[in-house]
PDBQT receptor file of N, H, CA, C and O in Angstrom, charges set to zero:
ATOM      1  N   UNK A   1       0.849  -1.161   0.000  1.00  0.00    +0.000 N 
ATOM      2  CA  UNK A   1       0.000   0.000   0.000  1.00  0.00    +0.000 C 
ATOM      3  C   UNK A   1       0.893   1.221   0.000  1.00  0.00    +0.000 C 
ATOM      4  O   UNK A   1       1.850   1.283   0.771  1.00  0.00    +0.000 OA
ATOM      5  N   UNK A   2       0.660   1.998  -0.677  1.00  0.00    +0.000 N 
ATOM      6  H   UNK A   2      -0.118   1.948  -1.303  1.00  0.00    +0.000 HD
ATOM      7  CA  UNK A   2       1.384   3.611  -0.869  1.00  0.00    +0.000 C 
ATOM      8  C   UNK A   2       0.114   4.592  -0.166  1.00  0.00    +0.000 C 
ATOM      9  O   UNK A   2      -1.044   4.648  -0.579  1.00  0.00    +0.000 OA
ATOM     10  N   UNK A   3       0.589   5.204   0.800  1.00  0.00    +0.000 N 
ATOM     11  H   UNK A   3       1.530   5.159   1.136  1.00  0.00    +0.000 HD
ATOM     12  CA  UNK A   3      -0.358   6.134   1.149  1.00  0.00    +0.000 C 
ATOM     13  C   UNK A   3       0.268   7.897   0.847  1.00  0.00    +0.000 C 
ATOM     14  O   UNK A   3       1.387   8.318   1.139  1.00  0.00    +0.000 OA
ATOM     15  N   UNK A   4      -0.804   8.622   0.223  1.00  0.00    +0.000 N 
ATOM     16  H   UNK A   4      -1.713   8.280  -0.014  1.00  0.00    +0.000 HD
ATOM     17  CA  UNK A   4      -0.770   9.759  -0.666  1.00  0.00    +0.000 C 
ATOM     18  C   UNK A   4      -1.035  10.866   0.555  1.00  0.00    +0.000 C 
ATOM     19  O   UNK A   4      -0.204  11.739   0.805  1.00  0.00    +0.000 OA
ATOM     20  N   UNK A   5      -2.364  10.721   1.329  1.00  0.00    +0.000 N 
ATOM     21  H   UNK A   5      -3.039  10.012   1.126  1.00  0.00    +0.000 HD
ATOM     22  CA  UNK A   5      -2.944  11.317   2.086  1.00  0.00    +0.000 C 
ATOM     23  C   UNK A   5      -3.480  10.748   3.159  1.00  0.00    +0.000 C 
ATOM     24  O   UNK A   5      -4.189   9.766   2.942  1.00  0.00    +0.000 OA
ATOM     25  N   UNK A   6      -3.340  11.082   4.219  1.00  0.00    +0.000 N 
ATOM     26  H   UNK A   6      -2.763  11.880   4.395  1.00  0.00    +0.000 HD
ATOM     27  CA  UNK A   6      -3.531  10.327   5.646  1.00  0.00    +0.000 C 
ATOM     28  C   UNK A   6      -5.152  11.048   6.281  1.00  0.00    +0.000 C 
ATOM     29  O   UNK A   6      -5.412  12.244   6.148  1.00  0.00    +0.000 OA
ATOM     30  N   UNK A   7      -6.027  10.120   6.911  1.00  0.00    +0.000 N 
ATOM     31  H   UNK A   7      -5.816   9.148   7.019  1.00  0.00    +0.000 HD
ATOM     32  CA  UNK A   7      -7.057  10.794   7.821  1.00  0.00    +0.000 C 
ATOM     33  C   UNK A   7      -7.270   9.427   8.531  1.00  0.00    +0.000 C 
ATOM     34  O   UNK A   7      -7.001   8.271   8.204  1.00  0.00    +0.000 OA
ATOM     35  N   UNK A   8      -7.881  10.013   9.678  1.00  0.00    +0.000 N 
ATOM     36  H   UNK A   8      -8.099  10.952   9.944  1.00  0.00    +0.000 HD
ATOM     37  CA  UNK A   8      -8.912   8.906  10.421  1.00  0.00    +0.000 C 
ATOM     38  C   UNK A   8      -9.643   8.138   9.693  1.00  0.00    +0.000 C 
ATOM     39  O   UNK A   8     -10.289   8.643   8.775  1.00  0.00    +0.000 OA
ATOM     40  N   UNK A   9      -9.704   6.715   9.949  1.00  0.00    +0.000 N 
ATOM     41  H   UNK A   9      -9.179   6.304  10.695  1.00  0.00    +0.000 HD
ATOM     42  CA  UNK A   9     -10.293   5.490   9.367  1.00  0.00    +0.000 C 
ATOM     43  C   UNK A   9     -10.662   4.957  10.330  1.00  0.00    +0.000 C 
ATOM     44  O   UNK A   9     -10.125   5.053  11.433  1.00  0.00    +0.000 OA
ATOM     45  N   UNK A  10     -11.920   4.125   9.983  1.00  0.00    +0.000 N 
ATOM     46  H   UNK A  10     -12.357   4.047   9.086  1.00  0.00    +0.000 HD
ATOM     47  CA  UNK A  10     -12.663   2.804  10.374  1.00  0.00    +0.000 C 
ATOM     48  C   UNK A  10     -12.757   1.523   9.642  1.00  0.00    +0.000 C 
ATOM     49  O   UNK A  10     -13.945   1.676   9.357  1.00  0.00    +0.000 OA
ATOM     50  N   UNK A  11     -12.568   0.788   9.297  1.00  0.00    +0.000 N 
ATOM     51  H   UNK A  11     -11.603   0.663   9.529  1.00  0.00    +0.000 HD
ATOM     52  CA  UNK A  11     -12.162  -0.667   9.039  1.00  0.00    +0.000 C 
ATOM     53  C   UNK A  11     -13.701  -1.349   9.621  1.00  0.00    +0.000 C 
ATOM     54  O   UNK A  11     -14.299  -1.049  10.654  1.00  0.00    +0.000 OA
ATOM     55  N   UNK A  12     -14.084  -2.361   8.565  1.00  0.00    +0.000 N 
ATOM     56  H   UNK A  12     -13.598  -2.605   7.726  1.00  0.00    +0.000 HD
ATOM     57  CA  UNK A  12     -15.436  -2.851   9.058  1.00  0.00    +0.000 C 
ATOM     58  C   UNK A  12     -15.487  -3.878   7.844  1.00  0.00    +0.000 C 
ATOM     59  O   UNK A  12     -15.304  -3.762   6.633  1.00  0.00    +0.000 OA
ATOM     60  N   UNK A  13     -15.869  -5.112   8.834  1.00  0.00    +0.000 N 
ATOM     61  H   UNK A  13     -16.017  -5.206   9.819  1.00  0.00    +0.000 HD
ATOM     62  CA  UNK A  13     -15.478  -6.581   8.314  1.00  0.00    +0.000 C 
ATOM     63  C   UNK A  13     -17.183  -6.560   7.325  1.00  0.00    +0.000 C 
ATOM     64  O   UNK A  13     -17.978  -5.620   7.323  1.00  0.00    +0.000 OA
ATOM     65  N   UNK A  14     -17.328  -7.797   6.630  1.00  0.00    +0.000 N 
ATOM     66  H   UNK A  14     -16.683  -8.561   6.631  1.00  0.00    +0.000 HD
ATOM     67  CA  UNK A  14     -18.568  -7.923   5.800  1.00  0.00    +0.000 C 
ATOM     68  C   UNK A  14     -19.919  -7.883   6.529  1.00  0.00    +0.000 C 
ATOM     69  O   UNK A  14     -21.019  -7.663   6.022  1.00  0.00    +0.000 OA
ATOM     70  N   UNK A  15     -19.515  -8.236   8.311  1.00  0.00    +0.000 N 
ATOM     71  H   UNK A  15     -18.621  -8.415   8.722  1.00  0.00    +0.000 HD
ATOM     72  CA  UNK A  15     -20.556  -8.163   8.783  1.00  0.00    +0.000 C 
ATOM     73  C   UNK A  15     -20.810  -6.974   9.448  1.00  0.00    +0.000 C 
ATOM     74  O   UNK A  15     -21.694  -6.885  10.300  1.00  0.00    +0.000 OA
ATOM     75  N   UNK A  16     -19.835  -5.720   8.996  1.00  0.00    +0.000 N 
ATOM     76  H   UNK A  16     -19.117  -5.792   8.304  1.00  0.00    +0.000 HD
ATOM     77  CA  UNK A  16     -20.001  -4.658   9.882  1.00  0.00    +0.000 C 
ATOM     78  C   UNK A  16     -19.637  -4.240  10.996  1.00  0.00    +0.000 C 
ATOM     79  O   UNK A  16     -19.817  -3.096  11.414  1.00  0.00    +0.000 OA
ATOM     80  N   UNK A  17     -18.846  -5.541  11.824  1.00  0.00    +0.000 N 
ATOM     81  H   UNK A  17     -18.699  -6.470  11.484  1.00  0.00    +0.000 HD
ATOM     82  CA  UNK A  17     -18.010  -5.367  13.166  1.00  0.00    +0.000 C 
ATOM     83  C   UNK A  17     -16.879  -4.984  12.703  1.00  0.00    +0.000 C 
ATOM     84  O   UNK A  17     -16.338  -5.613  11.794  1.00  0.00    +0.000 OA
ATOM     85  N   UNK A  18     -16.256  -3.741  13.321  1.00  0.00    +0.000 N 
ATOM     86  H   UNK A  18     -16.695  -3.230  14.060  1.00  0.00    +0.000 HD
ATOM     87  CA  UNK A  18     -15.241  -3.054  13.539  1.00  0.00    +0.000 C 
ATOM     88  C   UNK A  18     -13.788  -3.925  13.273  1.00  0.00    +0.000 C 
ATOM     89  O   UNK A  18     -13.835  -5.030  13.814  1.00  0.00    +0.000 OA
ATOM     90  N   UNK A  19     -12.695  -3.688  12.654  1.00  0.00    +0.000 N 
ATOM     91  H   UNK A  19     -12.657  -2.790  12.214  1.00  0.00    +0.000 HD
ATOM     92  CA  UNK A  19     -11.542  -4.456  12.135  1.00  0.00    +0.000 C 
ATOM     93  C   UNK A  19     -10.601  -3.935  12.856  1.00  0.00    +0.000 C 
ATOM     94  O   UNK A  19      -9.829  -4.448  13.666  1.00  0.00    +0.000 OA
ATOM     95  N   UNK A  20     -10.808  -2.240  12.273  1.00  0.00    +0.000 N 
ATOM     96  H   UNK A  20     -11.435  -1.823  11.615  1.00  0.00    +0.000 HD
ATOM     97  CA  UNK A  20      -9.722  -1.351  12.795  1.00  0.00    +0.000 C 
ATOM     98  C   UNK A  20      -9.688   0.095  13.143  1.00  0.00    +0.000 C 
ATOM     99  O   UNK A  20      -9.202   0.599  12.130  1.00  0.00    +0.000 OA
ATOM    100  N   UNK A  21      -9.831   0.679  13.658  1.00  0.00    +0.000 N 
ATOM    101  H   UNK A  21     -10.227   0.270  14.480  1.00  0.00    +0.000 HD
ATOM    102  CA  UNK A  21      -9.859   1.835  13.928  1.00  0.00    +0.000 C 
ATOM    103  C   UNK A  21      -8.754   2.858  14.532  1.00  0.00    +0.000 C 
ATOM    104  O   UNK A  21      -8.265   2.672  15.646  1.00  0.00    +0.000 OA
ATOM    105  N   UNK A  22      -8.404   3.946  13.711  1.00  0.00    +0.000 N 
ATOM    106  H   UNK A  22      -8.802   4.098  12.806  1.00  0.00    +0.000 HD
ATOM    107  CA  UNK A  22      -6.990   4.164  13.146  1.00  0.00    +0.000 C 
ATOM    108  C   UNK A  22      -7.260   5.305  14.097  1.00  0.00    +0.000 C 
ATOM    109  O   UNK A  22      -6.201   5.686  14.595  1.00  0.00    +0.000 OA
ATOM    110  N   UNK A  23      -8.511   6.112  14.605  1.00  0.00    +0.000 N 
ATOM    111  H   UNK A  23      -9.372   5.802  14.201  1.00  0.00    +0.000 HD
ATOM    112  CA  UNK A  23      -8.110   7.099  16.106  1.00  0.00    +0.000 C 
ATOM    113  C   UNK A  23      -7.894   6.454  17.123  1.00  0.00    +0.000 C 
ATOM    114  O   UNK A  23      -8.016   7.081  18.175  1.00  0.00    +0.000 OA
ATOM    115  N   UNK A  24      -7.551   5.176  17.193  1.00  0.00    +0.000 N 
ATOM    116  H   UNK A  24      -7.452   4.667  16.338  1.00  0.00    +0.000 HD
ATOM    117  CA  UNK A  24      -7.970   4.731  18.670  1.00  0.00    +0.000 C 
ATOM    118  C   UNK A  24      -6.353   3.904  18.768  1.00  0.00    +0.000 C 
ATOM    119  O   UNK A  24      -6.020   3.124  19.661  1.00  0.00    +0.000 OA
ATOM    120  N   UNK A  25      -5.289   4.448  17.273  1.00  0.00    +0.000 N 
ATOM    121  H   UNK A  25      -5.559   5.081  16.548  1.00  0.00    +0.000 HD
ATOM    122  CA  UNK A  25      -4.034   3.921  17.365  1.00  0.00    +0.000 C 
ATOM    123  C   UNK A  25      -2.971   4.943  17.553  1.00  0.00    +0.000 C 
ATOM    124  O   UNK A  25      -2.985   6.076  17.072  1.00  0.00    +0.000 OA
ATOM    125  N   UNK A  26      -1.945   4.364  18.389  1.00  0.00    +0.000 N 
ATOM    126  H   UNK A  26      -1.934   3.444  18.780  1.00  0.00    +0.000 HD
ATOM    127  CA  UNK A  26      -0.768   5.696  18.047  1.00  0.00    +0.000 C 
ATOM    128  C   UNK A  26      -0.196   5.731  17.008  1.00  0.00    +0.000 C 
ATOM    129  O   UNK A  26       0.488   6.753  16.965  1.00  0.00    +0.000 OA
ATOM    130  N   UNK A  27      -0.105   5.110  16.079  1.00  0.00    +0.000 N 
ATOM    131  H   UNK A  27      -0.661   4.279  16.115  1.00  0.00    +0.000 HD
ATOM    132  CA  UNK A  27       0.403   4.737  14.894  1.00  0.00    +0.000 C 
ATOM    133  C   UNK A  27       0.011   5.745  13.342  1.00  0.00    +0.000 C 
ATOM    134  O   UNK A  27      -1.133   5.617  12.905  1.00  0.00    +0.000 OA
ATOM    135  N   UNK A  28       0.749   6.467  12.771  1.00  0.00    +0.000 N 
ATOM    136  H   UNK A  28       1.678   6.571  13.126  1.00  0.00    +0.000 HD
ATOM    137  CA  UNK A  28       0.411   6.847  12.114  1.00  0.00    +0.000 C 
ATOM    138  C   UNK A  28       1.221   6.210  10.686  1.00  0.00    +0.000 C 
ATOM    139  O   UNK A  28       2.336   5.698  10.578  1.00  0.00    +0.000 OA
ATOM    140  N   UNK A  29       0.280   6.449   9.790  1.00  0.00    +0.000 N 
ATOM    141  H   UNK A  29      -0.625   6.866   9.877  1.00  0.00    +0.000 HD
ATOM    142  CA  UNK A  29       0.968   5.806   8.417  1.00  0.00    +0.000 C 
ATOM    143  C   UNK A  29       2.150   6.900   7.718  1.00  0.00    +0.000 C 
ATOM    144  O   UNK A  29       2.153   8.066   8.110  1.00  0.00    +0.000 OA
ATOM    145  N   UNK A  30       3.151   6.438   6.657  1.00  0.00    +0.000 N 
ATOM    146  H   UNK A  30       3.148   5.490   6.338  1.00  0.00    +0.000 HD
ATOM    147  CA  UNK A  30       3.998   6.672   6.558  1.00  0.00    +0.000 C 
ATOM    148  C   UNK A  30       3.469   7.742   5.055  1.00  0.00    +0.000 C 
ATOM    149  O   UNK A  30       2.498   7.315   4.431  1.00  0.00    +0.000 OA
ATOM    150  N   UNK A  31       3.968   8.741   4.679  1.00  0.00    +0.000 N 
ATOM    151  H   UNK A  31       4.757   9.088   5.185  1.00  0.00    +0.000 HD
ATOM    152  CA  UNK A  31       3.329   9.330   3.739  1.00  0.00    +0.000 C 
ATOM    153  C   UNK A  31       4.370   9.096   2.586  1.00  0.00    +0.000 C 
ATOM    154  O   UNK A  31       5.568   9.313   2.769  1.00  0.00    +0.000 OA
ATOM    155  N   UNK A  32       3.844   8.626   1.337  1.00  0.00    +0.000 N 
ATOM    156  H   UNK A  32       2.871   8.450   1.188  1.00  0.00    +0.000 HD
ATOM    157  CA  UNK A  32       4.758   8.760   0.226  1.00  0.00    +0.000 C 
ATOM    158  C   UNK A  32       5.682   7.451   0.425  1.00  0.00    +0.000 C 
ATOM    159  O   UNK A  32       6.549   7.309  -0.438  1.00  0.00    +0.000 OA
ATOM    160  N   UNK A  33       5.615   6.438   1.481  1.00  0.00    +0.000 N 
ATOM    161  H   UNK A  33       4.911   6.553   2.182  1.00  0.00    +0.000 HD
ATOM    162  CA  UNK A  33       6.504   5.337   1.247  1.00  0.00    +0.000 C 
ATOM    163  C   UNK A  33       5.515   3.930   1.492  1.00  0.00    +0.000 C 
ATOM    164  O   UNK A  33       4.558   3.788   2.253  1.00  0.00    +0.000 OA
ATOM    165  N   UNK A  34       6.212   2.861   0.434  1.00  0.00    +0.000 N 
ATOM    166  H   UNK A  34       6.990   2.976  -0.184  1.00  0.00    +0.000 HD
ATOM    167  CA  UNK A  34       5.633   2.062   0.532  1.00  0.00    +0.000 C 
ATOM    168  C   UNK A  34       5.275   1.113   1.762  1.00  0.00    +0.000 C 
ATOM    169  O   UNK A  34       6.298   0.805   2.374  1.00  0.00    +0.000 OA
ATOM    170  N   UNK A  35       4.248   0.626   2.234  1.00  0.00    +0.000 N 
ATOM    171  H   UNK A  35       3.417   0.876   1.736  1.00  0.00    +0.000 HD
ATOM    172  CA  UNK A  35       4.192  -0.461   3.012  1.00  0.00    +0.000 C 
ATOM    173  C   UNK A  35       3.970  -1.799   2.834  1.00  0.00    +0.000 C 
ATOM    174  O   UNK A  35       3.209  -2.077   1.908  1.00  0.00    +0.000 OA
ATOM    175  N   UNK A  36       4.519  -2.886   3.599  1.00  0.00    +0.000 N 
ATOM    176  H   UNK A  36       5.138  -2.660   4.351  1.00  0.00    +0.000 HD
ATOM    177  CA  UNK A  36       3.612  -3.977   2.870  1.00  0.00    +0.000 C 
ATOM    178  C   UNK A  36       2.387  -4.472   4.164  1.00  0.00    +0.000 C 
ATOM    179  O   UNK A  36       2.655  -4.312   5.355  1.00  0.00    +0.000 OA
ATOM    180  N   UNK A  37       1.116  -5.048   3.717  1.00  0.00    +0.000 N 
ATOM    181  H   UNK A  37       0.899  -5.177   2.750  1.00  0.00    +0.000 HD
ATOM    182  CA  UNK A  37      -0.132  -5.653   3.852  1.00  0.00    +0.000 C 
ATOM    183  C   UNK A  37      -0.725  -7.027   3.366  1.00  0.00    +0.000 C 
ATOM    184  O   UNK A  37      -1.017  -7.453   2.249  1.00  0.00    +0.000 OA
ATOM    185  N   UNK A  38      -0.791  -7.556   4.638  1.00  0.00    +0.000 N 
ATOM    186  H   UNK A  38      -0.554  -7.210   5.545  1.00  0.00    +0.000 HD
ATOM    187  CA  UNK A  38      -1.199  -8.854   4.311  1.00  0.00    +0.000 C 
ATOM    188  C   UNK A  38      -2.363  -8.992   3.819  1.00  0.00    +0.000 C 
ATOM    189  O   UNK A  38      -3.236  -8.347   4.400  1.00  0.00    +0.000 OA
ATOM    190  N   UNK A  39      -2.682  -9.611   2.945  1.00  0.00    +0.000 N 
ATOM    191  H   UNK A  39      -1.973 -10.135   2.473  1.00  0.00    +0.000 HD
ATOM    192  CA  UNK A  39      -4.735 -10.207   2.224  1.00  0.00    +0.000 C 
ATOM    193  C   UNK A  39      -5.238  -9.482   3.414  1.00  0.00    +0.000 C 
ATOM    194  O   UNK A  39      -4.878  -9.444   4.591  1.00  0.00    +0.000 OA
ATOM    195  N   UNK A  40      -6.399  -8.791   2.578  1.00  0.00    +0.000 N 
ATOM    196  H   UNK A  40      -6.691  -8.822   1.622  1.00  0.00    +0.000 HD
ATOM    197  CA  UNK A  40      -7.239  -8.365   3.611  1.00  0.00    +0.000 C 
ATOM    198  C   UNK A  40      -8.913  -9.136   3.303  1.00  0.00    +0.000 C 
ATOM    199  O   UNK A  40      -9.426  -9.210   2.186  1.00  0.00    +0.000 OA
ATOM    200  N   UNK A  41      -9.497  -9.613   4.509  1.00  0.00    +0.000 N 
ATOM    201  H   UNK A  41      -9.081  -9.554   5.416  1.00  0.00    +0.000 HD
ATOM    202  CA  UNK A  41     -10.847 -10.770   4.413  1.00  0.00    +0.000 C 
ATOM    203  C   UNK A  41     -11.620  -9.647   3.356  1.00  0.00    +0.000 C 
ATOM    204  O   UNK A  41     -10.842  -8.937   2.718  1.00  0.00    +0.000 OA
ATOM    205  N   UNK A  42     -12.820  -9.475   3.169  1.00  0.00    +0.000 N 
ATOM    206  H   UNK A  42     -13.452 -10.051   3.687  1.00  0.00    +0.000 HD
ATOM    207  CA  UNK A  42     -13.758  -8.358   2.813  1.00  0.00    +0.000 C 
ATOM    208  C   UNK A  42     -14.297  -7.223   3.334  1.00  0.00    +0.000 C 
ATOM    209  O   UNK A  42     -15.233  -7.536   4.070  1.00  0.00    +0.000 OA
ATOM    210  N   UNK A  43     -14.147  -6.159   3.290  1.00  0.00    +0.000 N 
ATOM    211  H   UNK A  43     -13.387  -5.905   2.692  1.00  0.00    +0.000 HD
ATOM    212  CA  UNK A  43     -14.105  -5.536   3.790  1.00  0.00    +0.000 C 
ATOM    213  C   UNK A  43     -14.991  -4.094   3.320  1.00  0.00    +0.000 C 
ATOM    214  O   UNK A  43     -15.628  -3.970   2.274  1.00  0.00    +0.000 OA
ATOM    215  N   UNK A  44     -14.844  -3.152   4.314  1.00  0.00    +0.000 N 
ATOM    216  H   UNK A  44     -14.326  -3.253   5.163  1.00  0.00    +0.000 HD
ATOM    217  CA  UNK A  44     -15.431  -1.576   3.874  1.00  0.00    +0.000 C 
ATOM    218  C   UNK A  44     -14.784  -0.516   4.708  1.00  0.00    +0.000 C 
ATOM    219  O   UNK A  44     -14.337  -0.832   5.810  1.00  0.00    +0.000 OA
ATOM    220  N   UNK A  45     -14.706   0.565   4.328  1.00  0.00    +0.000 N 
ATOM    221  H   UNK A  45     -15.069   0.822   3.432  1.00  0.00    +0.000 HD
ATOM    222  CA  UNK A  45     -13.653   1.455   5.168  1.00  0.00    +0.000 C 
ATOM    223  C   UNK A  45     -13.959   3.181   5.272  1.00  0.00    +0.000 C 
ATOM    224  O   UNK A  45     -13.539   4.206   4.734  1.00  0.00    +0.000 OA
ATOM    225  N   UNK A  46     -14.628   2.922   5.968  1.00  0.00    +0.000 N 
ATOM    226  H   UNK A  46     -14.970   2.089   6.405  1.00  0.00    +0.000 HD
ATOM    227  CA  UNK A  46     -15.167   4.906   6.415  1.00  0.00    +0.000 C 
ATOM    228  C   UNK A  46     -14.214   5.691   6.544  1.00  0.00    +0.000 C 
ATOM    229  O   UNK A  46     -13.434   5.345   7.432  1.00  0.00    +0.000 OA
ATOM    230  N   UNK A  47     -13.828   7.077   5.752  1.00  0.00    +0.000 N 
ATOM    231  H   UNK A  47     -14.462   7.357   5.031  1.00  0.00    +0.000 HD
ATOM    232  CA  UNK A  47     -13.255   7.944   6.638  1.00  0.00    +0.000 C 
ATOM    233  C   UNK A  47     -14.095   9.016   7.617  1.00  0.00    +0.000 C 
ATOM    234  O   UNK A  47     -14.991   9.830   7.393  1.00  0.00    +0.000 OA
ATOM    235  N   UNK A  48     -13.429   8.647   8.698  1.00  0.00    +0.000 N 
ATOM    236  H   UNK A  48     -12.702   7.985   8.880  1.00  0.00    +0.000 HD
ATOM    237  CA  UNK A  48     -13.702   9.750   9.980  1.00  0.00    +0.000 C 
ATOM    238  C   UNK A  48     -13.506  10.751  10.116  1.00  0.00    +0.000 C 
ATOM    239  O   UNK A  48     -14.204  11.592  10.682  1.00  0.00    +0.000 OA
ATOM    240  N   UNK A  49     -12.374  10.874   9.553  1.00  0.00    +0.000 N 
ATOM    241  H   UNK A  49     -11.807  10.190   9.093  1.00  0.00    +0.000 HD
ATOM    242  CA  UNK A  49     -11.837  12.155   9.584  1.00  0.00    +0.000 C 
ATOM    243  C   UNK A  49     -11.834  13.274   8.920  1.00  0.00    +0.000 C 
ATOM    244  O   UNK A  49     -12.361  13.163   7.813  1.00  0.00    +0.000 OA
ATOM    245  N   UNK A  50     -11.282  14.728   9.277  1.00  0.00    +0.000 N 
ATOM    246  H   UNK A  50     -10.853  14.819  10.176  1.00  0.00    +0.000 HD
ATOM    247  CA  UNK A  50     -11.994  15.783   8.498  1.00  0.00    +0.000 C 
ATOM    248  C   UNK A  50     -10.449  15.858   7.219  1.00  0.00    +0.000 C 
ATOM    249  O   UNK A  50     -10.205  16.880   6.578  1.00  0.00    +0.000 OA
ATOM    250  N   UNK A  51      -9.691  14.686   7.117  1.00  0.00    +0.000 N 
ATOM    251  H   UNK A  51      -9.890  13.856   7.638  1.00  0.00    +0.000 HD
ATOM    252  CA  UNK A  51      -9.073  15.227   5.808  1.00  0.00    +0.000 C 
ATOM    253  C   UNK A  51      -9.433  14.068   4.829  1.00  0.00    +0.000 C 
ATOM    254  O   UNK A  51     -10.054  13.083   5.228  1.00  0.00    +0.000 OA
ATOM    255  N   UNK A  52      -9.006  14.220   3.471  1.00  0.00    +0.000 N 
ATOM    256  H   UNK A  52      -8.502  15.021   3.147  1.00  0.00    +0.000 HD
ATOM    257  CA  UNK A  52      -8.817  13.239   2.724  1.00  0.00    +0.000 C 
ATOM    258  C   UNK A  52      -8.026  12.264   2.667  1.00  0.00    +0.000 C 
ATOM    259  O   UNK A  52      -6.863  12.561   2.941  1.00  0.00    +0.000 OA
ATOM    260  N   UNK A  53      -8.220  11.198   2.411  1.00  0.00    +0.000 N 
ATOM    261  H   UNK A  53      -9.165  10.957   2.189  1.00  0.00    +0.000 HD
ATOM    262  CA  UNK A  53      -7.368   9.728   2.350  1.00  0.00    +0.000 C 
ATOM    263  C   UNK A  53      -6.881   9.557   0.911  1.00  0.00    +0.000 C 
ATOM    264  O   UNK A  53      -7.590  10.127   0.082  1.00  0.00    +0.000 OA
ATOM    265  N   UNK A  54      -6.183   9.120   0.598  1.00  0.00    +0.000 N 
ATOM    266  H   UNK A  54      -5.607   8.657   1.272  1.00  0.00    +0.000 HD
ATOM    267  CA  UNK A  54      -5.576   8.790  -0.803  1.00  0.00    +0.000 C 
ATOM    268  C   UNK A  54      -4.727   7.974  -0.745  1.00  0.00    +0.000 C 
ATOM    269  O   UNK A  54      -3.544   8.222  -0.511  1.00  0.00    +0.000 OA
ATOM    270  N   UNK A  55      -5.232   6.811  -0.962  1.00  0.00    +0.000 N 
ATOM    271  H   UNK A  55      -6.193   6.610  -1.152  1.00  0.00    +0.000 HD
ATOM    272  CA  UNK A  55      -3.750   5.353  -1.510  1.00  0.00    +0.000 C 
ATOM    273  C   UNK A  55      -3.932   4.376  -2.448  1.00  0.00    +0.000 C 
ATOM    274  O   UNK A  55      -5.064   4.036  -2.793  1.00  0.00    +0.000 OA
ATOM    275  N   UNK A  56      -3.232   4.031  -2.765  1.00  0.00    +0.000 N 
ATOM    276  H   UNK A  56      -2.312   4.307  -2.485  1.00  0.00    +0.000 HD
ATOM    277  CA  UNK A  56      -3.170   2.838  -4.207  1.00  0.00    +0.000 C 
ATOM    278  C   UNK A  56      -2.651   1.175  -3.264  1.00  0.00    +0.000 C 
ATOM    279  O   UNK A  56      -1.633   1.058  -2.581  1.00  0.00    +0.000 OA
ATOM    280  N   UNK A  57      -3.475   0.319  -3.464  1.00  0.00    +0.000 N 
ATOM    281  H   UNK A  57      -4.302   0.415  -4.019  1.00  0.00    +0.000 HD
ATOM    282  CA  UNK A  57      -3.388  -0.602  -2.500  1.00  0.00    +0.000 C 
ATOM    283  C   UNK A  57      -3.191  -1.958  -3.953  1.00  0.00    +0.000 C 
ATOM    284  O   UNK A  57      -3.897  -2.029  -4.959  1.00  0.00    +0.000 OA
ATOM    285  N   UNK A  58      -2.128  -2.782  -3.614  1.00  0.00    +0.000 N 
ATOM    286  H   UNK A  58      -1.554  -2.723  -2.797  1.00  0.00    +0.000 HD
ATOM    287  CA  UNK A  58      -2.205  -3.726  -4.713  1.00  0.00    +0.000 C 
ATOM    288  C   UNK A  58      -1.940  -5.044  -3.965  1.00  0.00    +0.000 C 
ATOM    289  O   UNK A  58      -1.049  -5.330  -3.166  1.00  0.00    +0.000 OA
ATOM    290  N   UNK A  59      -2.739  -5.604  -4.344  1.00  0.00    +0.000 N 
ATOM    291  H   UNK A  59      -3.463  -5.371  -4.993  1.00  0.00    +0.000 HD
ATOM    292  CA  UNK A  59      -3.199  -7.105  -3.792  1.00  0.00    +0.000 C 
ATOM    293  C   UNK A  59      -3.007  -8.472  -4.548  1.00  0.00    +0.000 C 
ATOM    294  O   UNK A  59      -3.847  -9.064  -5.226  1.00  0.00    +0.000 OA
ATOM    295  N   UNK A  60      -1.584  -8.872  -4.253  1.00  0.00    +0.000 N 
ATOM    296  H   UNK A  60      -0.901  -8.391  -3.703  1.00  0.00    +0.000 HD
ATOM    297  CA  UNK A  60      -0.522 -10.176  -5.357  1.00  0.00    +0.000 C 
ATOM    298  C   UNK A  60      -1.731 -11.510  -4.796  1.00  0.00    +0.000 C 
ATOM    299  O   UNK A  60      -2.034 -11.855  -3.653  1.00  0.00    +0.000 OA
ATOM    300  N   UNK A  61      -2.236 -12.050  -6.233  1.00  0.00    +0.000 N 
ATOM    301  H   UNK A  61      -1.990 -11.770  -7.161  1.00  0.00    +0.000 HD
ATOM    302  CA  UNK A  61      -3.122 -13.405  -5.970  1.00  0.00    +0.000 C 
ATOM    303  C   UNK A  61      -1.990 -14.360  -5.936  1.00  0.00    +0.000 C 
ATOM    304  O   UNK A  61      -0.821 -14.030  -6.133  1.00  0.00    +0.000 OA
ATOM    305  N   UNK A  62      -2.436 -15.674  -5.652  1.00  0.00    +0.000 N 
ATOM    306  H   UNK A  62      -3.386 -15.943  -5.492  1.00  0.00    +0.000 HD
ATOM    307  CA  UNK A  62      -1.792 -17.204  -5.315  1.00  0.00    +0.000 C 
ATOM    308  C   UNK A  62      -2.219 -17.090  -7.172  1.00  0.00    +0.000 C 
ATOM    309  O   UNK A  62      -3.293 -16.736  -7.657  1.00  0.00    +0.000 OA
ATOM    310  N   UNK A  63      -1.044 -17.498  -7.842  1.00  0.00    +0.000 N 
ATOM    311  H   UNK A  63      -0.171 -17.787  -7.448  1.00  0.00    +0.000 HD
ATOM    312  CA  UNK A  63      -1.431 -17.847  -9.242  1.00  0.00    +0.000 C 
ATOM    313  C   UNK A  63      -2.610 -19.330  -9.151  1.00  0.00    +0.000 C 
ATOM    314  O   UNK A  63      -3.730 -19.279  -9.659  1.00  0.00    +0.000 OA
ATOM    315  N   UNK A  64      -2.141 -20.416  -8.503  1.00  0.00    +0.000 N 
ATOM    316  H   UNK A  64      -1.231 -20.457  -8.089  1.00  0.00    +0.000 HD
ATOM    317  CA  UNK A  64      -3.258 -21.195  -8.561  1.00  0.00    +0.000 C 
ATOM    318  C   UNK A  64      -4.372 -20.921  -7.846  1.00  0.00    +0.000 C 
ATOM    319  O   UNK A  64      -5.357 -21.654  -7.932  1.00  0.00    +0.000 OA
TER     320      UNK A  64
């Protein structure tokens, strides 16, 4: 994942229970450098926050 622009996020699995929630971390993401991310299950992702988010997320399949 490359993140462009950083804000508050919510993370919310297919059934709608909470995954992750990015005010409630000290952790902030890295701007302009790559990270790596493991498969993520299905998912949906609110921003909370009052800025914009911006990232390009690329997701390598199992060829078989």
């Amino acid at each position: 994942m490359f993140v462009f622009a950083s804000s508050d996020l919510v993370r919310f699995d297919d059934l709608g229970n909470v995954l992750m929630d990015t005010g409630q971390s000290a952790e902030v993401p890295a701007l302009n450098s790559p990270a790596w991310l493991e498969p993520l299950p299905p998912h949906s992702v609110k921003n909370v926050g009052d800025a914009e988010f911006r990232a390009v997320q690329v997701e390598i399949k199992d060829a078989s």
